[in-house]
C-alpha positions as CSV (number, residue, x, y, z in Angstrom):
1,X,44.8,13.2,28.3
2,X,47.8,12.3,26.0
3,X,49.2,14.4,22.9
4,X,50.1,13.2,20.1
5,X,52.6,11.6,20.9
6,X,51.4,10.0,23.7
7,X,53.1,12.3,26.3
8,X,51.0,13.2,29.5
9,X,49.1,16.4,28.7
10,X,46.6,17.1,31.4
11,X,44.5,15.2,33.6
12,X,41.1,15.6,34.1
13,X,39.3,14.2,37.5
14,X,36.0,12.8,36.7
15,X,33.9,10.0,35.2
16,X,31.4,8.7,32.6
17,X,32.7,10.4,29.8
18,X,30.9,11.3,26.4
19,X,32.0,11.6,23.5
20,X,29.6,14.8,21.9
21,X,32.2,16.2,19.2
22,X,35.2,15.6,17.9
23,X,37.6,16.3,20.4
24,X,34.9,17.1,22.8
25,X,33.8,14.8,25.9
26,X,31.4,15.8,28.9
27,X,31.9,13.9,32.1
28,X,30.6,14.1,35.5
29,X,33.0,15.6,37.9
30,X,34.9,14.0,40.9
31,X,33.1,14.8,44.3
32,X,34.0,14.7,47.9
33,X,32.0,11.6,49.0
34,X,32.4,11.8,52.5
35,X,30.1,14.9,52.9
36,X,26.3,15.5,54.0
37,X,25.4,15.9,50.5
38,X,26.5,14.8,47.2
39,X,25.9,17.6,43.8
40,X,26.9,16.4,40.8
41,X,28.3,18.5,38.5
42,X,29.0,18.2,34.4
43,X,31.8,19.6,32.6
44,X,32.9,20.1,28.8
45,X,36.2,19.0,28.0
46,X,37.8,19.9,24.8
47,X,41.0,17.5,24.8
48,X,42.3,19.5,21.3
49,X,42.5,23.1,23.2
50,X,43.3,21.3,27.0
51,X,40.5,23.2,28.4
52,X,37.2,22.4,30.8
53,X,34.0,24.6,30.8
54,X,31.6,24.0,33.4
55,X,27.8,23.1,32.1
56,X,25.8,21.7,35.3
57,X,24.5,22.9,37.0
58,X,23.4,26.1,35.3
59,X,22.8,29.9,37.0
60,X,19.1,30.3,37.7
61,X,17.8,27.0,37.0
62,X,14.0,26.7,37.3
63,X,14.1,23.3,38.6
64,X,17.3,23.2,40.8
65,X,15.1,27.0,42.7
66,X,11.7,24.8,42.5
67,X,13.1,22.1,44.5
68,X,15.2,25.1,47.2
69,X,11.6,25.9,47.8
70,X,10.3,22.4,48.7
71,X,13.3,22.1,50.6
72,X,12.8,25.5,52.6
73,X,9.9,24.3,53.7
74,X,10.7,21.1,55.0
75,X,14.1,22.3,57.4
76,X,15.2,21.1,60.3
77,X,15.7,23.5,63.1
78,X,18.9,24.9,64.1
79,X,19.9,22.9,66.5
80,X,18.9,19.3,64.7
81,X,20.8,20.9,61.9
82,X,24.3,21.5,63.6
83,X,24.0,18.2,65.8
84,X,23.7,16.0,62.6
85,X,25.9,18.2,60.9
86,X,23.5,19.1,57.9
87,X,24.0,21.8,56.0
88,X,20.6,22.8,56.0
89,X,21.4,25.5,53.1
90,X,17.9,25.6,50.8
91,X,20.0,25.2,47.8
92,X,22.5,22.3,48.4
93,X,21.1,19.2,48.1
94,X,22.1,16.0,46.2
95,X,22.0,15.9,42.8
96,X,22.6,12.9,40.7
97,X,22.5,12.8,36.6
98,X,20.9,9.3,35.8
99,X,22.7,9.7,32.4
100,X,23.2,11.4,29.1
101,X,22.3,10.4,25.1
102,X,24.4,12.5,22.8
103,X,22.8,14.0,19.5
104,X,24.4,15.5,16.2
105,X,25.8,18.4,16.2
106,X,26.9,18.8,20.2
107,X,23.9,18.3,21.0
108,X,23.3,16.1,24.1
109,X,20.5,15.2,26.7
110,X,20.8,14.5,30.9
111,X,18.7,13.5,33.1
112,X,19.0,14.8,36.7
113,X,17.5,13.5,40.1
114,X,17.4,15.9,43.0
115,X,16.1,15.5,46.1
116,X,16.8,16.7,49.3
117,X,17.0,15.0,52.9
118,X,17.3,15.8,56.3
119,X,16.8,14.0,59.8
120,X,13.9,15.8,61.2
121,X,14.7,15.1,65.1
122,X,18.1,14.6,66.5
123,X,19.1,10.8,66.2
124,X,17.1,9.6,63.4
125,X,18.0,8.9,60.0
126,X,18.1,11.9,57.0
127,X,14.8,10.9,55.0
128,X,13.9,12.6,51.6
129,X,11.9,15.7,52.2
130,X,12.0,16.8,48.8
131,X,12.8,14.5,45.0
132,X,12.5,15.1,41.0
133,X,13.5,14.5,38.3
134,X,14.5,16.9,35.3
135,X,15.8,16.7,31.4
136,X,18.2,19.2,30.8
137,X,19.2,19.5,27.0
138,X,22.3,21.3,25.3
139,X,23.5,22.3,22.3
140,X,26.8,24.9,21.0
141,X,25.6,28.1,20.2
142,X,27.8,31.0,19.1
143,X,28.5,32.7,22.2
144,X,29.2,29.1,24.3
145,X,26.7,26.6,25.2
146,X,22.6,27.1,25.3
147,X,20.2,24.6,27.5
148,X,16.3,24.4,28.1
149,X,14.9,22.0,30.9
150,X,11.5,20.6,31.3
151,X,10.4,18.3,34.5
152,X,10.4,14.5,34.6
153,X,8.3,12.3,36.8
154,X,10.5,10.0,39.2
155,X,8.8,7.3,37.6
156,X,9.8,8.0,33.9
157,X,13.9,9.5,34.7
158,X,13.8,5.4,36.7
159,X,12.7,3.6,33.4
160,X,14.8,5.7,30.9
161,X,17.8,5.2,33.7
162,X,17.4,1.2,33.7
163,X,16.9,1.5,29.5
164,X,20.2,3.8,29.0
165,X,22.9,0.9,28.1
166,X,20.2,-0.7,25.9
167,X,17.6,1.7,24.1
168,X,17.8,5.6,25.0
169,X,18.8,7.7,22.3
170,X,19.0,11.5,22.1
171,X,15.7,11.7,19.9
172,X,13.9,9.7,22.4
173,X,13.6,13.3,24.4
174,X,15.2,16.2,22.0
175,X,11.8,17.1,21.3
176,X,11.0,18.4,24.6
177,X,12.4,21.3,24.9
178,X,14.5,23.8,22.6
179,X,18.2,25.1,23.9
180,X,17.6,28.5,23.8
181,X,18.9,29.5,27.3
182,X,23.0,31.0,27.5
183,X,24.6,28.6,29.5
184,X,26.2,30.6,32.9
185,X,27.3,28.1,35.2
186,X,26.4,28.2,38.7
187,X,29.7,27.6,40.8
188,X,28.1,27.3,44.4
189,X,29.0,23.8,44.6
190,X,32.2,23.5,42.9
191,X,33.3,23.4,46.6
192,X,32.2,20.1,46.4
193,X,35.1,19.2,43.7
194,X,38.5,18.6,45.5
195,X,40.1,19.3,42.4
196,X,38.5,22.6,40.9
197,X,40.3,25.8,40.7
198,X,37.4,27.5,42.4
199,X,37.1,25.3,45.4
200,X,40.9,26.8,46.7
């Protein structure tokens, strides 16, 4: 990020920005890729104030605890999980956003894929035990940010991801769900960020 005077002001470590408001971009943050599972995370950046607020994923997500379940009952035991050095933690899984339409206002729309794998015996290949797909919509409210979520089918988050640099819009989906949700983010994965402050 540059000032005004196009003097180094602050870097931030991600890609895919957005522009949702003046002064205001989301992007997805950077990762450690060489890990057993990849969580991708979204955070605000106001490039005015120099500041980041983490968005995604949120505390007590419906769809993010749905999929724990599925993936609770699909673990490895013990010892497959410390040979093939999976985490096997219920709720750390990968977690890709397909991509985001922005809206008036701040508003803006994500689509999310998360799915879960594992290698069931020792020596085969992780397969997916556990996959959807989920719309996750924000806008500003006064005390921060606001979000609702509603489920996707596989199927539909594919065909809107293969449409994004062509056709979808942020009205193609706002009407599925009202923010209406405060926006706490859950910071069990920042971990996953080399360069957030949590993660040291």
């Amino acid at each position: 990020m540059l000032d005004g005077r196009l003097a180094q002001k602050t870097t931030l470590y991600g890609f895919s920005p957005k522009l949702v408001a003046p002064n205001q971009v989301v992007l997805i943050e950077d990762m450690i890729h060489f890990s057993p599972v990849h969580p991708e995370r979204l955070q605000l950046a106001d490039l005015k104030q120099g500041t980041t607020t983490e968005l995604y994923p949120p505390q007590q997500d419906v769809m993010r605890a749905k999929l724990a379940r599925e993936n609770a009952a699909h673990m490895p035991t013990r010892d497959v999980c410390m040979k093939m050095n999976d985490p096997c933690d219920l709720h750390l899984f990968d977690e890709e956003i397909l991509g985001i339409a922005t809206g008036d206002g701040g508003h803006f729309a994500l689509i999310v894929n998360q799915s879960a794998s594992h290698a069931i015996l020792r020596g085969e290949p992780p397969v997916t035990v556990a996959s959807q797909s989920a719309l996750y919509i924000y806008a500003p409210s006064d005390h921060g940010w606001a979000y609702c979520e509603t489920e996707m089918s596989n199927e539909e988050a594919m065909r809107t991801q293969a449409s994004m640099t062509r056709s979808w819009q942020f009205n193609d989906t706002s009407e599925r769900c009202t923010p209406s949700l405060p926006v706490l983010p859950d910071m069990s994965t920042s971990v996953m960020n080399p360069f957030s402050k949590k993660a040291n």
